[in-house]
DOVEX-874983 format. One line per field, with one value per residue (C-alpha): x, y, z; residue number from 1. Coordinates in steps of 0.5 Angstrom, whole numbers, plus 500, padded with zeros to 3 digits. Example, Ala and Ser with C-alpha at 12.3 -4.5 7.8 and 13.67 -1.06 7.14 Angstrom:
2
x: [525; 527]
y: [491; 498]
z: [516; 514]
nr: [1; 2]
***
This chain:
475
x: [150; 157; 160; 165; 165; 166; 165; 173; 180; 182; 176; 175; 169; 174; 170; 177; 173; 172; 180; 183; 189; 190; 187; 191; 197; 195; 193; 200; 203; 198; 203; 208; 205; 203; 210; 213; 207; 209; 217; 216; 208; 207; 211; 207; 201; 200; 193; 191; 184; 183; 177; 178; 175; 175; 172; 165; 163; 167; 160; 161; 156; 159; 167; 168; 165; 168; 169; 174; 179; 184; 191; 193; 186; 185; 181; 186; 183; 182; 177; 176; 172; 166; 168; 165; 165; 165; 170; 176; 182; 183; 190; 197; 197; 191; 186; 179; 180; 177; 181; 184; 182; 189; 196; 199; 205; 209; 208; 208; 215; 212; 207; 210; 216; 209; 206; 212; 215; 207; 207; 214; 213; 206; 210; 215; 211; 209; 216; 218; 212; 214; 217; 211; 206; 211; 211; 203; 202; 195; 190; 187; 193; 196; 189; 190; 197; 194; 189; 194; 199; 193; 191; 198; 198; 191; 194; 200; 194; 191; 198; 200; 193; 195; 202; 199; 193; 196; 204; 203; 210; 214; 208; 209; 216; 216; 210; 215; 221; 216; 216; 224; 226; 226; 226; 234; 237; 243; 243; 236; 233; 227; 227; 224; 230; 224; 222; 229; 228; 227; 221; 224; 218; 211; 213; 217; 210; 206; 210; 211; 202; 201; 207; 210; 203; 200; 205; 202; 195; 198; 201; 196; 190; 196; 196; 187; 187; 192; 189; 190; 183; 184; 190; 185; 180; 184; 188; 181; 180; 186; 185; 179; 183; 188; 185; 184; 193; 193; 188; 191; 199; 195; 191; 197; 201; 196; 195; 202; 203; 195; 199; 206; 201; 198; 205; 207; 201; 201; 209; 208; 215; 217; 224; 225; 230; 224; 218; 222; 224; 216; 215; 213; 215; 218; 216; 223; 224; 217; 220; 226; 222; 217; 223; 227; 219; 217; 224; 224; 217; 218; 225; 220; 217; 224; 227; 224; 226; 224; 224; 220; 215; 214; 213; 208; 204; 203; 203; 196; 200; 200; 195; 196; 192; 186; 187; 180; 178; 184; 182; 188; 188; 192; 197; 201; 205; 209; 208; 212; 213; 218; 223; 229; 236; 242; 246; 252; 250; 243; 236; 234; 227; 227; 222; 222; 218; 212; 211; 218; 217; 211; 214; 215; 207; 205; 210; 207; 200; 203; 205; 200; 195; 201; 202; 194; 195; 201; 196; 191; 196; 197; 191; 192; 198; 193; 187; 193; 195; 202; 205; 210; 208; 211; 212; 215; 221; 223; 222; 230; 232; 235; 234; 237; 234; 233; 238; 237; 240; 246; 245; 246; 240; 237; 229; 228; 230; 237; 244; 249; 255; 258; 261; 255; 250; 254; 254; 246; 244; 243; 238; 233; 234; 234; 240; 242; 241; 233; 231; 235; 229; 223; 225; 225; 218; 216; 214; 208; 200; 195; 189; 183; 183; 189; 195; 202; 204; 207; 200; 192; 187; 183; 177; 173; 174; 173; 167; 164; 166; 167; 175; 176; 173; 176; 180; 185; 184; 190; 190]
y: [275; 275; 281; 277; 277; 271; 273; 277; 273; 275; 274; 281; 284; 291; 293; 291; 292; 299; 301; 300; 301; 297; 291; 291; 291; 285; 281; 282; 279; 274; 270; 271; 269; 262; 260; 262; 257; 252; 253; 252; 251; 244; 239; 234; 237; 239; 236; 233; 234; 237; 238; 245; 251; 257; 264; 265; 271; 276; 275; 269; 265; 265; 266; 258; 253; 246; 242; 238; 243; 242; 246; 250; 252; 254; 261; 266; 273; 279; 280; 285; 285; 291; 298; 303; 309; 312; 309; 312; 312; 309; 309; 314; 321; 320; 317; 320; 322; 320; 313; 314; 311; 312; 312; 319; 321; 322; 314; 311; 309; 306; 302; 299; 297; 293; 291; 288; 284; 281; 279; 276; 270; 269; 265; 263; 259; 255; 255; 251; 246; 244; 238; 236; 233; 227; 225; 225; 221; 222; 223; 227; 232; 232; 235; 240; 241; 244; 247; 251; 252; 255; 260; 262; 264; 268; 272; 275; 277; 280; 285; 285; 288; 293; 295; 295; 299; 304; 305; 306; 304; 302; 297; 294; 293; 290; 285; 282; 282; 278; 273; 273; 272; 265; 261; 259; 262; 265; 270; 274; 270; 271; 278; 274; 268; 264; 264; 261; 255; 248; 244; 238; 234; 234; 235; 240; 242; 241; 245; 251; 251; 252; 256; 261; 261; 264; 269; 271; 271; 276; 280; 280; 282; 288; 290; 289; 296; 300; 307; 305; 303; 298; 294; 293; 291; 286; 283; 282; 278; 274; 272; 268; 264; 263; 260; 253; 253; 254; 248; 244; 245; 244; 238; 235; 235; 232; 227; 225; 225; 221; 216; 216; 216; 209; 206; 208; 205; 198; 197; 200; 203; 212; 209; 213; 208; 203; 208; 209; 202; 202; 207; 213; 220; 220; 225; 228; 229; 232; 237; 239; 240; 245; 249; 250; 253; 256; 260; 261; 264; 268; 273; 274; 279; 283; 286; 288; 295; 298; 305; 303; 299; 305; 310; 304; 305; 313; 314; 309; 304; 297; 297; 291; 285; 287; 294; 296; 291; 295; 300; 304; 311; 308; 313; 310; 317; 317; 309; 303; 295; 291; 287; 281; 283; 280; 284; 280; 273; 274; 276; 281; 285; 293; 298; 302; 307; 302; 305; 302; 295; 294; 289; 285; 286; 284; 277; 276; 276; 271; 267; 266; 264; 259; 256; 255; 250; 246; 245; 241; 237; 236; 233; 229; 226; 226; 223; 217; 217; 219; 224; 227; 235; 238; 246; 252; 254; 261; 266; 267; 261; 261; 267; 272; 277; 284; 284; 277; 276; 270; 269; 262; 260; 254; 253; 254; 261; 259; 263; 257; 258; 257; 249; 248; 251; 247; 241; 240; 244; 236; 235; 242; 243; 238; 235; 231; 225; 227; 230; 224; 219; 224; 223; 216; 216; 220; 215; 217; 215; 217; 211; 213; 213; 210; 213; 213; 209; 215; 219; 218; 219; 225; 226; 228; 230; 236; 239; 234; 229; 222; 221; 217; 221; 221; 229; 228; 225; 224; 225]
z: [246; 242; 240; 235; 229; 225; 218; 220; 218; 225; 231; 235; 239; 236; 232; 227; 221; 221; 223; 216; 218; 224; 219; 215; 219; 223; 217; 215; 222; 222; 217; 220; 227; 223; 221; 228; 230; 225; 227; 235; 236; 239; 235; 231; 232; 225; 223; 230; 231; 238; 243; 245; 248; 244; 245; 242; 247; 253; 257; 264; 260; 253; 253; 252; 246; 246; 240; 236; 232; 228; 231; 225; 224; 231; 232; 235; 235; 240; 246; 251; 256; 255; 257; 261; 259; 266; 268; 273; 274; 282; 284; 283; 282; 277; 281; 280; 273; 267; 265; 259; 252; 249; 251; 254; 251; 258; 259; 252; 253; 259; 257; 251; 255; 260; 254; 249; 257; 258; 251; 251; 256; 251; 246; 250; 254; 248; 245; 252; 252; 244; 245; 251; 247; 245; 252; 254; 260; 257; 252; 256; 259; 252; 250; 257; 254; 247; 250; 254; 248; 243; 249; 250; 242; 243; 249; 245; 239; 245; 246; 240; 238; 244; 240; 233; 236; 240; 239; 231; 228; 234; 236; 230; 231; 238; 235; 230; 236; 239; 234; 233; 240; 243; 249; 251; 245; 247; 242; 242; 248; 251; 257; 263; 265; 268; 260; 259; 262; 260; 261; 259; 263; 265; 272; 270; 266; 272; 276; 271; 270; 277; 280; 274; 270; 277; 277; 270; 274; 279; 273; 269; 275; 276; 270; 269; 275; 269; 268; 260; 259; 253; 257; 263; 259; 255; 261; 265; 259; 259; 267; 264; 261; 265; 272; 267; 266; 274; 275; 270; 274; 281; 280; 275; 281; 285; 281; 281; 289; 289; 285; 289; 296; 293; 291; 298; 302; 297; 297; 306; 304; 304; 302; 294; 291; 291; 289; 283; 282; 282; 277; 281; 283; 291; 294; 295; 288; 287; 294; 290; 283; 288; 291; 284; 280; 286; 287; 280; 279; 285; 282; 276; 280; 280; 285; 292; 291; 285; 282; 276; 280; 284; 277; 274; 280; 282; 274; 274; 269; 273; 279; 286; 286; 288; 288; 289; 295; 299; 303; 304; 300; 294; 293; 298; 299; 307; 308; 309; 307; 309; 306; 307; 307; 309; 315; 320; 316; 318; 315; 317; 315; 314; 312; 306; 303; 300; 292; 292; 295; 290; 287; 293; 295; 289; 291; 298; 295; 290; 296; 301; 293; 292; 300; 299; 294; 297; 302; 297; 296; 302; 304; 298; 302; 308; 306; 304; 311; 309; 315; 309; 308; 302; 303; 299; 301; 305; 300; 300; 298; 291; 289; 283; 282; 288; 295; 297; 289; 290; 298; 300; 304; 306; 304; 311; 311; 314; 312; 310; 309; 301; 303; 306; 300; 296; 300; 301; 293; 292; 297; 296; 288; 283; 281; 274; 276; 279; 271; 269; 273; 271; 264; 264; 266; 260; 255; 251; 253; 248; 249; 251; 258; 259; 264; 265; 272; 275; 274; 277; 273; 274; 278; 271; 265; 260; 259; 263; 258; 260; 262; 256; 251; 245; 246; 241; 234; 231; 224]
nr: [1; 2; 3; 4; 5; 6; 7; 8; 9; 10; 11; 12; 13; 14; 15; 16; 17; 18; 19; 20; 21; 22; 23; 24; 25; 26; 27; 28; 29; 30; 31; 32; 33; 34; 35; 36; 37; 38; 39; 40; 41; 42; 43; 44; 45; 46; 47; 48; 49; 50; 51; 52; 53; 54; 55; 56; 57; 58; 59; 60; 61; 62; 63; 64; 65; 66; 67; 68; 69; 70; 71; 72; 73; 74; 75; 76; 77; 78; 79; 80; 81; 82; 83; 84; 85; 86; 87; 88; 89; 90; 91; 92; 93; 94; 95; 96; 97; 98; 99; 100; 101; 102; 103; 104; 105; 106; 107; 108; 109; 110; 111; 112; 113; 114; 115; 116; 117; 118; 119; 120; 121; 122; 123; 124; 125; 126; 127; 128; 129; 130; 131; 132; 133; 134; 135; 136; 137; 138; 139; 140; 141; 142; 143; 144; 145; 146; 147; 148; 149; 150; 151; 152; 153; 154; 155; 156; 157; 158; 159; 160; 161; 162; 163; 164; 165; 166; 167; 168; 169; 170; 171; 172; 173; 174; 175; 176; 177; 178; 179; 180; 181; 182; 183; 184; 185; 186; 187; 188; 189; 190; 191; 192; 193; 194; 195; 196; 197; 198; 199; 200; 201; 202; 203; 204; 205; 206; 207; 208; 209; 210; 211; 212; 213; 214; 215; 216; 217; 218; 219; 220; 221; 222; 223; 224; 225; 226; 227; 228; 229; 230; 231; 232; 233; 234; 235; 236; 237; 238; 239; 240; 241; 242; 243; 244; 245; 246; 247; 248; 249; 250; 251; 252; 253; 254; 255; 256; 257; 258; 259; 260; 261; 262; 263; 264; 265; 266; 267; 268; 269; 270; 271; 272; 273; 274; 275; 276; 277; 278; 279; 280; 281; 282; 283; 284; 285; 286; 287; 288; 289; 290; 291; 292; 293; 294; 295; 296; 297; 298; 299; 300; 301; 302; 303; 304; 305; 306; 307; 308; 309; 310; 311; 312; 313; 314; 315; 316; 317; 318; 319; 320; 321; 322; 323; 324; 325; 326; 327; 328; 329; 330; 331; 332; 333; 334; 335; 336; 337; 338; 339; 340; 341; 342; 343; 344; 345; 346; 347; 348; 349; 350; 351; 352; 353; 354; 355; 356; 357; 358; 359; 360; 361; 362; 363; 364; 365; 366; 367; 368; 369; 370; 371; 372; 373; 374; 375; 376; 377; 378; 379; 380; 381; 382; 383; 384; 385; 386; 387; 388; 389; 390; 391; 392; 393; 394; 395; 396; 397; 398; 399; 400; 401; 402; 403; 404; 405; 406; 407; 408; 409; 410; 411; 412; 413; 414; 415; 416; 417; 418; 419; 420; 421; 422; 423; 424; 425; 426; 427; 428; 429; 430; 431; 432; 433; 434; 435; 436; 437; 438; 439; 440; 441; 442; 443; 444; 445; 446; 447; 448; 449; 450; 451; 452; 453; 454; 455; 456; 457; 458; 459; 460; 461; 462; 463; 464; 465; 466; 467; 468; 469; 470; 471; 472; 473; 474; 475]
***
């Protein structure tokens, strides 16, 4: 049964009411985030009827209700997963002892430090989409855009309600920074670079909603095994709804490929000048665009060696993927992981102490999740009979961030030269001439049931509704 109480301004299962203080405090940031989601929420969608999930209820049978819903009224609230009280902590130095309930002073910093950079990508996300919905291929993806956008503003109620809560005055301070910040500005941007990107189409969108939007899942999966109880508890929620932003980023991009895959087969041509004089995205483009997210996506993992990675895991604040299923002794003192470097022009892997190279752990679970779903899409290509394979590029390719930072290597894993980097960029990233192509395709589809030239419809629709439901009243 639902736990959340609807009667309250702000929807919580936290027993809001009861905490006077912390109330008031989010009563006085919830206007603030309404004029933030005014100024750079979805453009246009003020007064636009929606066919949204909304949660109702933590539990698998009652966490989503669907039903039109005007954007600005849309429920943002707090929800976490049920507690256990006996709940130990099963990592780092802590390991064995009782998980805790509130924040300790020795970690506080770290852990507001965790909080303020997992909630500043929420609204950045959105702040990226903005301008998106002028450009839907469909009724249907526009509705699949707003969904993810009011999701996102939900998960920065959810860090928001961690730095109130728990980090008294300094919560409140980074909770109005979070508003403050914005993507791409140059002078208060946003603290990930990959949150500074634009998407400026809805391959770009694809791309971001299945690449980067699962490196959240792994983030967040991470910080769900947290010795901080309300942060695991509040991140184990999150990844509920995260899986829809991933499926909406891998069946887009399958869909775009479904879509190329025909043209190729009715024009019985590969050659891409004529598949965009037919309207369709050439497979290499799509094969630059995958390396330029995938290679992005994985420098948000930060550096392969990583002191601080190694303090947030033996104190108990940020766990790895699955912790629980592991089997080694989870302090991980004495071993070792491998990681790339760059010696005599060469790649060459070395081994270093294991609590350092958790970022790069955490990145290799991210890749083998990320190949799995190029191979979907492949099998799009191979149900058409089209022989093309799209790939990620090596895991050193067009890297800024850690020891491979600003390395020139080929997405095959090759070290190139400076001359040749800049020779062949235009073939393994995309180029102006590649987003200037794309952007011609976005003109705004908005009809029920109808879809953009470039784009297959989907298989099925929402919530089991027909295709061409009605998914946006426009008002």
């Amino acid at each position: 049964m639902s736990t959340i109480d609807y009667a309250e301004k702000i929807p919580n299962n936290v027993n809001l009411a009861e905490d006077r203080t912390l109330k008031r405090a989010l009563e006085q940031w919830q206007p603030n985030f309404l004029s933030w989601w005014d100024d750079m929420g979805p453009e246009g969608s003020t007064g636009t009827e929606v066919y949204l999930r909304t949660a109702v209820s933590v539990d698998p049978q009652g966490w989503a209700q669907f039903g039109h819903v005007k954007m600005r009224d849309y429920r943002w609230g707090i929800f976490l997963n049920p507690g256990d009280a006996n709940r130990e902590i099963h990592f780092g130095d802590h390991k064995g002892e009782r998980a805790w309930t509130d924040v300790p002073g020795e970690y506080r910093a770290n852990l507001r430090r965790i909080i303020v950079t997992q909630g500043d990508t929420e609204p950045a996300s959105v702040e990226q989409q903005r301008h998106l919905g002028l450009t839907a291929p469909s009724m249907y993806d526009l509705r699949n855009l707003y969904q993810i956008n009011v999701e996102e503003g939900r998960h920065l109620w959810a860090m928001v309600y961690l730095l109130h809560k728990h980090f008294g005055r300094d919560g409140r301070e980074e909770g109005e920074a979070l508003l403050e910040r914005r993507s791409g500005q140059q002078d208060n941007p946003r603290i990930l670079q990959a949150f500074n990107e634009q998407t400026p189409d809805w391959l770009a969108f694809f791309m971001f909603t299945y690449f980067t939007d699962r490196d959240g899942k792994f983030q967040l999966s991470a910080l769900a095994e947290s010795a901080f109880d309300p942060l695991a508890r509040t991140t184990k929620f999150m990844l509920t709804e995260e899986a829809h932003h991933m499926f909406v980023g891998e069946s887009g991009v399958s869909r775009v490929i479904q879509r190329t895959a025909q043209v190729m087969n009715e024009l019985k041509t590969d050659d891409p000048k004529r598949l965009r004089e037919a309207g369709v995205i050439d497979l290499p483009t799509l094969q630059r665009y995958l390396n330029f997210h995938y290679s992005v996506t994985i420098d948000l993992f930060g550096a392969d060696e990583s002191s601080n990675a190694a303090t947030f895991y033996s104190t108990g604040l940020k766990g790895r993927f699955e912790e629980g299923k592991r089997t080694d002794d989870h302090v991980l003192k004495g071993q070792t992981y491998k990681v790339l470097a760059i010696q005599n022009g060469q790649l060459v892997e070395r081994e270093v102490p294991m609590l350092n190279a958790l970022n790069e752990v955490l990145r290799d679970d991210y890749i083998k999740d990320s190949i799995a779903g190029v191979e979907r899409w492949n099998k799009v290509l191979d149900k058409a009979g089209i022989p093309t394979r799209l790939t990620v590029p090596h895991k050193a390719f067009h890297r800024n961030i850690g020891a491979l930072s600003g390395a020139k290597v080929s997405p095959e894993g090759r070290v190139v030269s400076e001359a040749e980097w800049n020779a062949k960029v235009g073939e393994w990233l995309p180029t102006a001439e590649d987003r200037a192509f794309v952007a011609s395709l976005m003109g705004r589809v908005v009809e029920p049931g109808k879809f953009a030239n470039w784009i297959a419809p989907p298989v099925m629709g929402i919530n089991r509704q027909p295709v061409n439901f009605e998914y946006v009243r426009f008002g």
